[in-house]
HTML snippet that shows the backbone in 3Dmol.js (N, CA, C, O; Angstrom):
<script src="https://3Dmol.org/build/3Dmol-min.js"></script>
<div id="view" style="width:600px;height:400px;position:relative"></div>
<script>
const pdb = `
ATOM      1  N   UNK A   1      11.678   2.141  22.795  1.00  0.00           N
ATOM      2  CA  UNK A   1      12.314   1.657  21.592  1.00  0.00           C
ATOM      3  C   UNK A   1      12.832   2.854  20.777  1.00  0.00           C
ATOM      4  O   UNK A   1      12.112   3.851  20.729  1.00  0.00           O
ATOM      5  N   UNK A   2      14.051   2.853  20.112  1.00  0.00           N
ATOM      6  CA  UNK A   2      14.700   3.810  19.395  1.00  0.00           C
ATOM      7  C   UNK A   2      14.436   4.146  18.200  1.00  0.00           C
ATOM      8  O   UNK A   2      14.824   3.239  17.463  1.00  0.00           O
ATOM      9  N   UNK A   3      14.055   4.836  17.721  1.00  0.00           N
ATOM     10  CA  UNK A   3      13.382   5.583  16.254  1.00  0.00           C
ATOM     11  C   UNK A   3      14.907   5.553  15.449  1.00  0.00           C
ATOM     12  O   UNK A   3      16.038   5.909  15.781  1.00  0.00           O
ATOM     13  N   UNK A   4      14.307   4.922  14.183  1.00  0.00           N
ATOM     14  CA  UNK A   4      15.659   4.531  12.836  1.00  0.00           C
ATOM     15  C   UNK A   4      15.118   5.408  11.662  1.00  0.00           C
ATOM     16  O   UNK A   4      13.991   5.803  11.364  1.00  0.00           O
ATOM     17  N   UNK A   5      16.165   5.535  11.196  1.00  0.00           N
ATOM     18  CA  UNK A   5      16.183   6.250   9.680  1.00  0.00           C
ATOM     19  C   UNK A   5      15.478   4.904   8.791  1.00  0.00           C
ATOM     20  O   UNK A   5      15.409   3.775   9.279  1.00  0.00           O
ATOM     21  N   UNK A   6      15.136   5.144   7.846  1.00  0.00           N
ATOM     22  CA  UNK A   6      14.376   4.274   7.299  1.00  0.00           C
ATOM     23  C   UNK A   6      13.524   4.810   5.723  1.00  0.00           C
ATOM     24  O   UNK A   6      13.238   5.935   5.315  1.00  0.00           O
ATOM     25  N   UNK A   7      13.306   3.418   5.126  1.00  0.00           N
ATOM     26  CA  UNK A   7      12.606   3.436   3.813  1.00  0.00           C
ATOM     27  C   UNK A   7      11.638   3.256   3.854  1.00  0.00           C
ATOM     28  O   UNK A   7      11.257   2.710   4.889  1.00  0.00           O
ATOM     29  N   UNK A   8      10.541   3.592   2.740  1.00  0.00           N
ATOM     30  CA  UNK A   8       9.670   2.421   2.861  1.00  0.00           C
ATOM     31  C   UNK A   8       8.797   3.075   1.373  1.00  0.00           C
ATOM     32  O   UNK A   8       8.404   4.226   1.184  1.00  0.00           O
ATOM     33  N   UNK A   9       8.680   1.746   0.379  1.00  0.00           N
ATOM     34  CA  UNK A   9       8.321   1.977  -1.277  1.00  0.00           C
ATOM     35  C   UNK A   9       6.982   1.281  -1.405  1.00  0.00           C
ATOM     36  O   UNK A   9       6.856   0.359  -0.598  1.00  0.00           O
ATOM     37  N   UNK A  10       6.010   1.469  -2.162  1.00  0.00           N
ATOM     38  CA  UNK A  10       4.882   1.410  -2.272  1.00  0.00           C
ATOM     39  C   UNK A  10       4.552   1.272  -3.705  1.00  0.00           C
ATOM     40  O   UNK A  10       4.957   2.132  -4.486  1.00  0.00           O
ATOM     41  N   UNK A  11       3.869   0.289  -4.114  1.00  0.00           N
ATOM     42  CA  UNK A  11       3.468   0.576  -5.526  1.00  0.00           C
ATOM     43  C   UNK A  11       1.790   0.208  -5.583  1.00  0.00           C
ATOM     44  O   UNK A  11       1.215  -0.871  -5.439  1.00  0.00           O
ATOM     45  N   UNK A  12       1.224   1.686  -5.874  1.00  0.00           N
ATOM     46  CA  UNK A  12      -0.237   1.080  -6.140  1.00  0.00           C
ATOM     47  C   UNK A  12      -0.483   0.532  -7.526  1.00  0.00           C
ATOM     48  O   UNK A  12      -0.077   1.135  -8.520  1.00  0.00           O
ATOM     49  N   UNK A  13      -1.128  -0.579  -7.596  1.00  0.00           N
ATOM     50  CA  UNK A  13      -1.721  -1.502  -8.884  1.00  0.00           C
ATOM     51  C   UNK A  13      -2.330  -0.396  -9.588  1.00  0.00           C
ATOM     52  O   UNK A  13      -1.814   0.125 -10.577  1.00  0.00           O
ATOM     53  N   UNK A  14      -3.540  -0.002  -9.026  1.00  0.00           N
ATOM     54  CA  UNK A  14      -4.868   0.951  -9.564  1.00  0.00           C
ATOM     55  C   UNK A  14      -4.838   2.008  -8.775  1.00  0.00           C
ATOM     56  O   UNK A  14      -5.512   1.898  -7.750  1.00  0.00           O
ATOM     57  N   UNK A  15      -4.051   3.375  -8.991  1.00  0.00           N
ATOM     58  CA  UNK A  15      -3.894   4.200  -8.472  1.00  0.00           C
ATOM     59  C   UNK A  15      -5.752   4.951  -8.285  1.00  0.00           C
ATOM     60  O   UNK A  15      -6.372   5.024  -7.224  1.00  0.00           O
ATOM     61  N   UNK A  16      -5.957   5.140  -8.859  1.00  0.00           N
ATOM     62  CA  UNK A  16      -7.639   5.604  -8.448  1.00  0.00           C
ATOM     63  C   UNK A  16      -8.630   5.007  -7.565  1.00  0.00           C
ATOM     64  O   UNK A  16      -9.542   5.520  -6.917  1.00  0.00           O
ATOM     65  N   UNK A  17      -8.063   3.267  -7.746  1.00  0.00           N
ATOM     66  CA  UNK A  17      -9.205   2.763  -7.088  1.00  0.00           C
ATOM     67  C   UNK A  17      -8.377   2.562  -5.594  1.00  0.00           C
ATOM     68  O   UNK A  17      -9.055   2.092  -4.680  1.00  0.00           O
ATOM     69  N   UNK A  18      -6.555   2.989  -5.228  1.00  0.00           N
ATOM     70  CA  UNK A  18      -6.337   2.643  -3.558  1.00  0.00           C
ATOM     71  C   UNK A  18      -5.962   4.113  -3.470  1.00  0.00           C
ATOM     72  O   UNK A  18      -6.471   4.303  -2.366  1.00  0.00           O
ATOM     73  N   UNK A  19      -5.378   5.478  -3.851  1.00  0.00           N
ATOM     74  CA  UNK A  19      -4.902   6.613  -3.789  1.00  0.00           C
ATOM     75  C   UNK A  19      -5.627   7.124  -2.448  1.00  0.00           C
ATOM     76  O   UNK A  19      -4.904   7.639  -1.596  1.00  0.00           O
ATOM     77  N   UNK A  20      -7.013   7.016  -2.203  1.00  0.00           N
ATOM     78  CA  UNK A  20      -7.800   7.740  -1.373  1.00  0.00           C
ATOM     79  C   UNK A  20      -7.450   6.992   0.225  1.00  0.00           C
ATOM     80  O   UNK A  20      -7.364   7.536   1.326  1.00  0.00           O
ATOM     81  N   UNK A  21      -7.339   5.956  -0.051  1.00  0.00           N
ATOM     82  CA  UNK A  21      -6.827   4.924   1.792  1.00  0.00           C
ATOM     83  C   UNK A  21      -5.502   5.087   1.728  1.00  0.00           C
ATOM     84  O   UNK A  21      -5.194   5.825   2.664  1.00  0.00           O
ATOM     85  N   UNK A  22      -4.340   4.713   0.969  1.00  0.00           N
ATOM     86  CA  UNK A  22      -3.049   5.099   1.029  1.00  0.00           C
ATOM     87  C   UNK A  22      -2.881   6.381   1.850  1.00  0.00           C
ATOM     88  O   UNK A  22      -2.077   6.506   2.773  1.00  0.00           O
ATOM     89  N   UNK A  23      -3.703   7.288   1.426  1.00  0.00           N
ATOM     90  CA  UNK A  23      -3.331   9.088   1.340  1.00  0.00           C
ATOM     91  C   UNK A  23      -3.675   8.777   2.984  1.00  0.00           C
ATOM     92  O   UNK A  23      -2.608   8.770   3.599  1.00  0.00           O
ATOM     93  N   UNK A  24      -4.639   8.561   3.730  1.00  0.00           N
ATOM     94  CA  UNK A  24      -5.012   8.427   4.591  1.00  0.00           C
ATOM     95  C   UNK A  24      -4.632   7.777   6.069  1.00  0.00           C
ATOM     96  O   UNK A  24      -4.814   8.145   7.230  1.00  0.00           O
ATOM     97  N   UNK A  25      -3.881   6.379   5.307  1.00  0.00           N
ATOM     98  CA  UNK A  25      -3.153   5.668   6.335  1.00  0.00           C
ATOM     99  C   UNK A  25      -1.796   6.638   6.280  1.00  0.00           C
ATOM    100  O   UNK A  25      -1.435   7.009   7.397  1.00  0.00           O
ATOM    101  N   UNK A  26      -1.402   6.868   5.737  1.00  0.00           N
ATOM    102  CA  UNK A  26      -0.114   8.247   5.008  1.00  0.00           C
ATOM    103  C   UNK A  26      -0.156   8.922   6.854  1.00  0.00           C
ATOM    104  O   UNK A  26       0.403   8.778   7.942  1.00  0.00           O
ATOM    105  N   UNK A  27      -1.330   9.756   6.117  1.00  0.00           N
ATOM    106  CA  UNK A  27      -1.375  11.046   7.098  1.00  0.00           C
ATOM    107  C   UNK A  27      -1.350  10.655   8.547  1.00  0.00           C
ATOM    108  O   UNK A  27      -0.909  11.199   9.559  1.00  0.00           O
ATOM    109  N   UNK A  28      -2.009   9.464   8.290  1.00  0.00           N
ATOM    110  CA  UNK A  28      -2.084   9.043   9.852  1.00  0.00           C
ATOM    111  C   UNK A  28      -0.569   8.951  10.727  1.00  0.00           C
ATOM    112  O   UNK A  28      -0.449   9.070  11.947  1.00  0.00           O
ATOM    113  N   UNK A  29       0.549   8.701   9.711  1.00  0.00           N
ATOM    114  CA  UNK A  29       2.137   8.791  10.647  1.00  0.00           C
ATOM    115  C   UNK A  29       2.970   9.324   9.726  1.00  0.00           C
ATOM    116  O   UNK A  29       3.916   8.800   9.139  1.00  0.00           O
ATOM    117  N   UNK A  30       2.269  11.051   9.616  1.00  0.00           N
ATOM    118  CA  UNK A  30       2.989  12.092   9.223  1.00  0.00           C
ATOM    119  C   UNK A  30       3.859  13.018   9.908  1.00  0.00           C
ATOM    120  O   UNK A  30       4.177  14.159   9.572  1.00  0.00           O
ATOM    121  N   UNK A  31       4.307  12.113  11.276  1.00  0.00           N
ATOM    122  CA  UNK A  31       4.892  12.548  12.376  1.00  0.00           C
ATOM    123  C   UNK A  31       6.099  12.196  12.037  1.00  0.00           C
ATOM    124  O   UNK A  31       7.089  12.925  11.990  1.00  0.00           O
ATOM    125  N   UNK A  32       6.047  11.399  11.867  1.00  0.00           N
ATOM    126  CA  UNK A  32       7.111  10.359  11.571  1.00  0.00           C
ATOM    127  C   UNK A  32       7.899  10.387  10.458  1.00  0.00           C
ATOM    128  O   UNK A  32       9.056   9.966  10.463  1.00  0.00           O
ATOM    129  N   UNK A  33       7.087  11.086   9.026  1.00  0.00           N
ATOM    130  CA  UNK A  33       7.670  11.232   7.097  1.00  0.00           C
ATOM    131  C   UNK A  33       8.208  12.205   7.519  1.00  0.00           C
ATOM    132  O   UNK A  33       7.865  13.264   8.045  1.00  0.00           O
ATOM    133  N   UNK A  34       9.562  11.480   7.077  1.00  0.00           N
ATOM    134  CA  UNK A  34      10.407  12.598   6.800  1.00  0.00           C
ATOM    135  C   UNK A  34      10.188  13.657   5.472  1.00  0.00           C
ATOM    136  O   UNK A  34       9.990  14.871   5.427  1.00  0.00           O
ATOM    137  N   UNK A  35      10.313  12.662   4.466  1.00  0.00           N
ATOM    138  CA  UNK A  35       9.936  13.000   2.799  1.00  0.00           C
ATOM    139  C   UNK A  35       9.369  12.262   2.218  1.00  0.00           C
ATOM    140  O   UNK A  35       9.671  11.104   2.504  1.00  0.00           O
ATOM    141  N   UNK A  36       8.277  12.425   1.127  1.00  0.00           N
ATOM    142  CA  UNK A  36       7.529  11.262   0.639  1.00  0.00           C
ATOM    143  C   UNK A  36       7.632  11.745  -1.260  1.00  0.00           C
ATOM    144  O   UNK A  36       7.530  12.884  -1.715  1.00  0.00           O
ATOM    145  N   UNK A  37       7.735  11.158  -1.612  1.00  0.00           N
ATOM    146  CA  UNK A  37       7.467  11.385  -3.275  1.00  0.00           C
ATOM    147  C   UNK A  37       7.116  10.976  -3.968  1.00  0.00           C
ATOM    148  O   UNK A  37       7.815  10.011  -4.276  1.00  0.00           O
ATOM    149  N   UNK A  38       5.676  11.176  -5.029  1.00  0.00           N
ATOM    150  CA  UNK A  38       4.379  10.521  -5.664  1.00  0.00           C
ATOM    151  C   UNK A  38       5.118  10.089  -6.868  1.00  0.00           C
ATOM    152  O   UNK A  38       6.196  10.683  -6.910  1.00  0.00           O
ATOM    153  N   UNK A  39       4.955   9.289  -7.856  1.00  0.00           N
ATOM    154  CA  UNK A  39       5.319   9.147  -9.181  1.00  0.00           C
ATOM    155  C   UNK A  39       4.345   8.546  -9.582  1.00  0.00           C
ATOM    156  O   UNK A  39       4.254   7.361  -9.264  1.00  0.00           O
ATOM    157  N   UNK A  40       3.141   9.248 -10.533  1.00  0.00           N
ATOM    158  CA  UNK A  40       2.020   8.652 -11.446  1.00  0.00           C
ATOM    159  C   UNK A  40       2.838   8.060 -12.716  1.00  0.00           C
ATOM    160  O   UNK A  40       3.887   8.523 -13.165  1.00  0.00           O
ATOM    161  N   UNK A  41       2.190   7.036 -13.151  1.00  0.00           N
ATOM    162  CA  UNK A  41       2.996   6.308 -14.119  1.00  0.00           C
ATOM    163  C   UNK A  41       1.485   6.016 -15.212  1.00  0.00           C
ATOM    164  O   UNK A  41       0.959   4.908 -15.096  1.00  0.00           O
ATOM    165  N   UNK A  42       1.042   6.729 -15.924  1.00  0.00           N
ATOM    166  CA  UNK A  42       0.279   6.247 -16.604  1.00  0.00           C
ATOM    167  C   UNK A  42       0.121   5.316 -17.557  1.00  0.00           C
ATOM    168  O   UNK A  42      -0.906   4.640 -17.620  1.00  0.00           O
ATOM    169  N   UNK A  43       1.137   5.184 -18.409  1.00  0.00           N
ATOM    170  CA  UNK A  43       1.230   4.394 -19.092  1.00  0.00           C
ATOM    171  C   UNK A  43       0.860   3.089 -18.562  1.00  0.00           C
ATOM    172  O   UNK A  43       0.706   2.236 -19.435  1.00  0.00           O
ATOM    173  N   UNK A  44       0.651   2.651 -17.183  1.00  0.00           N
ATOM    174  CA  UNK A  44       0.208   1.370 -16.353  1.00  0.00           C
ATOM    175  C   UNK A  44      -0.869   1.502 -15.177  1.00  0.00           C
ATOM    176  O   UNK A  44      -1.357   0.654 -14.430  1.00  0.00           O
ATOM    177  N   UNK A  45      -1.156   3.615 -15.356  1.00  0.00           N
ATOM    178  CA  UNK A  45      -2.196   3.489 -14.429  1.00  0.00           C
ATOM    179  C   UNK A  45      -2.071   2.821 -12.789  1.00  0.00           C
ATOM    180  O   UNK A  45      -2.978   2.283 -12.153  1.00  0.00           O
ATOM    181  N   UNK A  46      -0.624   3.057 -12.353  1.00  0.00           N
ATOM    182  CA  UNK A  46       0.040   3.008 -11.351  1.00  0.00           C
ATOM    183  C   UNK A  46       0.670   4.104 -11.184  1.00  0.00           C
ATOM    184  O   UNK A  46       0.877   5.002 -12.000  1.00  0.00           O
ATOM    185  N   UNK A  47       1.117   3.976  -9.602  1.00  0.00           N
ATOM    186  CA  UNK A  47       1.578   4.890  -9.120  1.00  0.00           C
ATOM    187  C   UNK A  47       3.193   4.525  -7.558  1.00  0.00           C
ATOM    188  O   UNK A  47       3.133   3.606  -6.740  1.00  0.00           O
ATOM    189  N   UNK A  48       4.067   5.303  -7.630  1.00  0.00           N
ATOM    190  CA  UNK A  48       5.057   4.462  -7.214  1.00  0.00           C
ATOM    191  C   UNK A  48       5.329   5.880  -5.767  1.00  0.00           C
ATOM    192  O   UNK A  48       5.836   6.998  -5.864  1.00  0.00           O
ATOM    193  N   UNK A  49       5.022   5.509  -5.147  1.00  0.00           N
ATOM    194  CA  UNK A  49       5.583   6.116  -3.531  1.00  0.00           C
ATOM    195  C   UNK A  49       6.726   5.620  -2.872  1.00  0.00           C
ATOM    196  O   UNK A  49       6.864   4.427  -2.602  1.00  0.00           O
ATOM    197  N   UNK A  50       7.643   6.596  -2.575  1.00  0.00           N
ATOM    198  CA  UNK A  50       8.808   6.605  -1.660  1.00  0.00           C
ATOM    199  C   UNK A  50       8.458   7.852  -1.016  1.00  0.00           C
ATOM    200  O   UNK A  50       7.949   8.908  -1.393  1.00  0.00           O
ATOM    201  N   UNK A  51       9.065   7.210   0.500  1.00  0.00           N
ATOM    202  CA  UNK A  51       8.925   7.480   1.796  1.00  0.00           C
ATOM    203  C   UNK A  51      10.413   7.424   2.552  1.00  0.00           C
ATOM    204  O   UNK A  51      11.259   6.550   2.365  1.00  0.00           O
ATOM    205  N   UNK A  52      10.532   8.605   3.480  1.00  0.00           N
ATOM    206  CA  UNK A  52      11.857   8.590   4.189  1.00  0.00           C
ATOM    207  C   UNK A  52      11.048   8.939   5.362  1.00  0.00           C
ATOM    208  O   UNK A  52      10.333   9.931   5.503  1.00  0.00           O
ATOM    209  N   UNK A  53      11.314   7.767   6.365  1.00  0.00           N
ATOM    210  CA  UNK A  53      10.601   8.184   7.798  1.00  0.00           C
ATOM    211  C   UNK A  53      11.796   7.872   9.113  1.00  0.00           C
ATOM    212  O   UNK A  53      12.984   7.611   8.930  1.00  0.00           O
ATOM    213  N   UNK A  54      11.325   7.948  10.005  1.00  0.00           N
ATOM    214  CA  UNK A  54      11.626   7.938  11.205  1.00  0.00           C
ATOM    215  C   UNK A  54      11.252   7.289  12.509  1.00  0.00           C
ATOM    216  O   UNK A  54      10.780   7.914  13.458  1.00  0.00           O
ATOM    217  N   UNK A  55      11.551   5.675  12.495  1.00  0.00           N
ATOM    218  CA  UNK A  55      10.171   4.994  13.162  1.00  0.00           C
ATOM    219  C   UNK A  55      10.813   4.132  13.782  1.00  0.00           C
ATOM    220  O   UNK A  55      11.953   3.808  13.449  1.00  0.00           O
ATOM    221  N   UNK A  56      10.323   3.737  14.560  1.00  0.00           N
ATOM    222  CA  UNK A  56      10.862   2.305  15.705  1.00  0.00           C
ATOM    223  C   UNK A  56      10.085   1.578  14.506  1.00  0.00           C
ATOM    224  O   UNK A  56       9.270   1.948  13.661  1.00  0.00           O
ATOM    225  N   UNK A  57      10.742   0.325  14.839  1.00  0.00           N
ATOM    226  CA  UNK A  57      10.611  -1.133  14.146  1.00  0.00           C
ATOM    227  C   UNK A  57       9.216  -1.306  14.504  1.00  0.00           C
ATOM    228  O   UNK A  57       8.525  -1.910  13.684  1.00  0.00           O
ATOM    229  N   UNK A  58       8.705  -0.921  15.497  1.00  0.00           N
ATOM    230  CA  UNK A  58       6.992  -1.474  15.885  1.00  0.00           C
ATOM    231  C   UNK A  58       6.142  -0.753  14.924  1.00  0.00           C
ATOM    232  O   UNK A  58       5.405  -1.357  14.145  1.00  0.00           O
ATOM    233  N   UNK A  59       6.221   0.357  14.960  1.00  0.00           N
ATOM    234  CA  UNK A  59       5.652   1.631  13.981  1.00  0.00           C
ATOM    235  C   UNK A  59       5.881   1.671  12.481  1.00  0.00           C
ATOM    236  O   UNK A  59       5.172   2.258  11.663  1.00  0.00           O
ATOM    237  N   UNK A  60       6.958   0.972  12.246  1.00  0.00           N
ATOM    238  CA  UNK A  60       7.290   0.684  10.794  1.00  0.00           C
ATOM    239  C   UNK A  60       6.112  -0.704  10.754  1.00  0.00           C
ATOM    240  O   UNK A  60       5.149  -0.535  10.005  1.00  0.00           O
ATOM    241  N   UNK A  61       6.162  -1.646  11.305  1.00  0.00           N
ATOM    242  CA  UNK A  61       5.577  -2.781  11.084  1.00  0.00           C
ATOM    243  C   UNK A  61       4.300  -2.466  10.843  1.00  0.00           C
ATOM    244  O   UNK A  61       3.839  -2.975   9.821  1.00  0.00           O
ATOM    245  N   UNK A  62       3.385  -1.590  11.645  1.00  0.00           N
ATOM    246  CA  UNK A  62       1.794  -1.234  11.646  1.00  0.00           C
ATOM    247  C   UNK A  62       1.903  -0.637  10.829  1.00  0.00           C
ATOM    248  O   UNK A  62       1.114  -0.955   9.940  1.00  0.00           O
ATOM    249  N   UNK A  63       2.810   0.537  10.481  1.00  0.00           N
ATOM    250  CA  UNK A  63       2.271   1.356   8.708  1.00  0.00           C
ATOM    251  C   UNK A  63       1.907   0.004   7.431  1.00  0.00           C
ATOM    252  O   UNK A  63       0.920  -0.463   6.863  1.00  0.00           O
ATOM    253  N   UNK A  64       3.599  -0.233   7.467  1.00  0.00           N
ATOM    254  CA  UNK A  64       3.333  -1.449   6.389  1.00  0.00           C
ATOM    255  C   UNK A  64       2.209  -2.738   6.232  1.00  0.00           C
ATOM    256  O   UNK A  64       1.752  -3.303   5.238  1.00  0.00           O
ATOM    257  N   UNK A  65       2.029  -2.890   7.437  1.00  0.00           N
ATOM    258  CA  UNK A  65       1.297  -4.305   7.965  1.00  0.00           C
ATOM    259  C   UNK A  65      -0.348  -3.161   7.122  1.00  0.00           C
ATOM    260  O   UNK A  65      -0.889  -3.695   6.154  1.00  0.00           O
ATOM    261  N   UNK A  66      -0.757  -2.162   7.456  1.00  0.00           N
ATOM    262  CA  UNK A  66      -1.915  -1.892   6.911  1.00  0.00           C
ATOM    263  C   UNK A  66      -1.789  -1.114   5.417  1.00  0.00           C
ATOM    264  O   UNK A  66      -2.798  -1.021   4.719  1.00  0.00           O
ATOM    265  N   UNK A  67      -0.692  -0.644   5.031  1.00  0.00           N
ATOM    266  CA  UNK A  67      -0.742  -0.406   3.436  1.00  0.00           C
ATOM    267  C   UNK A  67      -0.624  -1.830   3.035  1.00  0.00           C
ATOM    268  O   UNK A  67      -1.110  -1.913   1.907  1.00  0.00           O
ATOM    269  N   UNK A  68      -0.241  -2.882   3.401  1.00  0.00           N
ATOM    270  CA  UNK A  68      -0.023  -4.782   2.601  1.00  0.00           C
ATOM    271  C   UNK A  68      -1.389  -4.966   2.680  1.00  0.00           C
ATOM    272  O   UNK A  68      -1.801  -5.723   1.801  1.00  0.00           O
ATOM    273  N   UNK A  69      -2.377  -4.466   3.554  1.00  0.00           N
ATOM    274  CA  UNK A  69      -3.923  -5.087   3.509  1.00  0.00           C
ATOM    275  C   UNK A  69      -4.657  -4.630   2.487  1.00  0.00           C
ATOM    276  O   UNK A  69      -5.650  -5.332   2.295  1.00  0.00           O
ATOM    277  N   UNK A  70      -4.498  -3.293   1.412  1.00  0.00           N
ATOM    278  CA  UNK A  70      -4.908  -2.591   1.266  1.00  0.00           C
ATOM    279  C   UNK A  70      -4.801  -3.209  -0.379  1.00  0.00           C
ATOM    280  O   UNK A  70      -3.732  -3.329  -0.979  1.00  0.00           O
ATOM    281  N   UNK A  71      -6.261  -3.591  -0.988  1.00  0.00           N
ATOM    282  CA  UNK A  71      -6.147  -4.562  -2.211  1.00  0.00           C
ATOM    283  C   UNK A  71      -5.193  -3.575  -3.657  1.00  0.00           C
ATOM    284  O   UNK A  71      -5.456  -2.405  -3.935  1.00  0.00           O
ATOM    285  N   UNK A  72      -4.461  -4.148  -4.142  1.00  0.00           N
ATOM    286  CA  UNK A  72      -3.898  -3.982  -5.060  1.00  0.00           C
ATOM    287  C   UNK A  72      -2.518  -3.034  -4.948  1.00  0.00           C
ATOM    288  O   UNK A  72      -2.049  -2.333  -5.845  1.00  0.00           O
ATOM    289  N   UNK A  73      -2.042  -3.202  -3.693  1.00  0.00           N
ATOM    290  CA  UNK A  73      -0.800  -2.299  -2.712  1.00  0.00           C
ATOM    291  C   UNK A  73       0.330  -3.069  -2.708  1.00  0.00           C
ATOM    292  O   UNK A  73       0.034  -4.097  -2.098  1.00  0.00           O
ATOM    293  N   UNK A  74       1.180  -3.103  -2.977  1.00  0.00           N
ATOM    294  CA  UNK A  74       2.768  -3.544  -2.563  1.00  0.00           C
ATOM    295  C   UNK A  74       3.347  -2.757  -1.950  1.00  0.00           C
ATOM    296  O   UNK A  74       3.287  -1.600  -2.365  1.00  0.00           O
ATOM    297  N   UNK A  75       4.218  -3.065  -0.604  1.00  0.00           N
ATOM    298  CA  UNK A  75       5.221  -2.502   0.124  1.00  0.00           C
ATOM    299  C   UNK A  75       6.476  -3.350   0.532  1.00  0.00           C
ATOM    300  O   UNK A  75       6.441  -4.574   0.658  1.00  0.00           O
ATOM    301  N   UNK A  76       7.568  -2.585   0.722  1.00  0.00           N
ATOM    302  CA  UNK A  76       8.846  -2.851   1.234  1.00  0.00           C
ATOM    303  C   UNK A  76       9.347  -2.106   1.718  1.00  0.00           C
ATOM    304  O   UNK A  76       9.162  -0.974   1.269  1.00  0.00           O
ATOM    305  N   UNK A  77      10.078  -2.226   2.656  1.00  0.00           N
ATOM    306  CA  UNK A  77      10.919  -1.249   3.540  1.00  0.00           C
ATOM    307  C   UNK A  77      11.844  -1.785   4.187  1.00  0.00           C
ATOM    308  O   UNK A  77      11.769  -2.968   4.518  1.00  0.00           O
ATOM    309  N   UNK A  78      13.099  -0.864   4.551  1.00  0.00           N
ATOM    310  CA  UNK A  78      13.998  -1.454   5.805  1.00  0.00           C
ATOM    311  C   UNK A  78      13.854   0.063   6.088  1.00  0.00           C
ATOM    312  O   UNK A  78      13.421   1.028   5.458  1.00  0.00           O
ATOM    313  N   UNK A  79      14.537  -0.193   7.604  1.00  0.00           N
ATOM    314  CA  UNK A  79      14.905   0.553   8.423  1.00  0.00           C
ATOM    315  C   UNK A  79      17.243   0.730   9.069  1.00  0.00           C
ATOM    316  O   UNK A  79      17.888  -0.216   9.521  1.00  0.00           O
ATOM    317  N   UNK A  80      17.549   1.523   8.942  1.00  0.00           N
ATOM    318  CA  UNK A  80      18.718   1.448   9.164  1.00  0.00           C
ATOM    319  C   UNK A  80      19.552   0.762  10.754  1.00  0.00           C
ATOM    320  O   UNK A  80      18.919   0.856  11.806  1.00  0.00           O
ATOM    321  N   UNK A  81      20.413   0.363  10.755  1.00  0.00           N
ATOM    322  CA  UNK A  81      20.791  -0.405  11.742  1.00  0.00           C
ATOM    323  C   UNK A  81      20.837   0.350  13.093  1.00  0.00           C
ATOM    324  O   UNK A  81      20.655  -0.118  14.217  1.00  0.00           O
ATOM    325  N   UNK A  82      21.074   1.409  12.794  1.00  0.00           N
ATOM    326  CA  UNK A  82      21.040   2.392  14.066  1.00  0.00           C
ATOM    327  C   UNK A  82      22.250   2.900  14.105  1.00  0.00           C
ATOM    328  O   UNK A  82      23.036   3.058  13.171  1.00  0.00           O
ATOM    329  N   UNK A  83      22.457   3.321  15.983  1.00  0.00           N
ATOM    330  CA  UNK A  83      23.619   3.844  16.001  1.00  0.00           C
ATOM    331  C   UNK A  83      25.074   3.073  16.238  1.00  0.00           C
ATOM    332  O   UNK A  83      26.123   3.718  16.229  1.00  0.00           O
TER     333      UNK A  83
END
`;
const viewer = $3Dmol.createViewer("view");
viewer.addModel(pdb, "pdb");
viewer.setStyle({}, {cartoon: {color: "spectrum"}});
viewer.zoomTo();
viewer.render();
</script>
């Protein structure tokens, strides 16, 4: 399967209480991040992640599919159409 340019945005609810599993499932397909960029938002005690990766559609699905499990996590992403 062919590896796509791709998004993928994150908003933690309670940045303290998911920051430590995020960071983790993260690293786990740091093969793949292209660029990632943190934005603490205190004023709501959230925190807003963008991600530029590089992933077949299967590999995009398992990142997201386990940051969506992850209590108080929102994600979205596409991936680009290709070539």
């Amino acid at each position: 399967m062919e590896k796509r340019l791709g998004f993928i945005g994150i908003i933690l609810e309670n940045r303290k209480a998911s920051a430590e599993i995020v960071n983790k499932t993260l690293s786990e397909f740091g093969d793949s991040i292209i660029a990632r960029t943190g934005i603490p938002y205190q004023k709501k005690n959230c925190c807003v992640i963008t991600l530029v990766v590089d992933m077949t559609t299967d590999e995009l699905g398992v990142l997201t599919g386990r940051l969506g499990m992850i209590k108080g996590v929102t994600v979205k992403s596409a991936l680009s159409k290709g070539k």
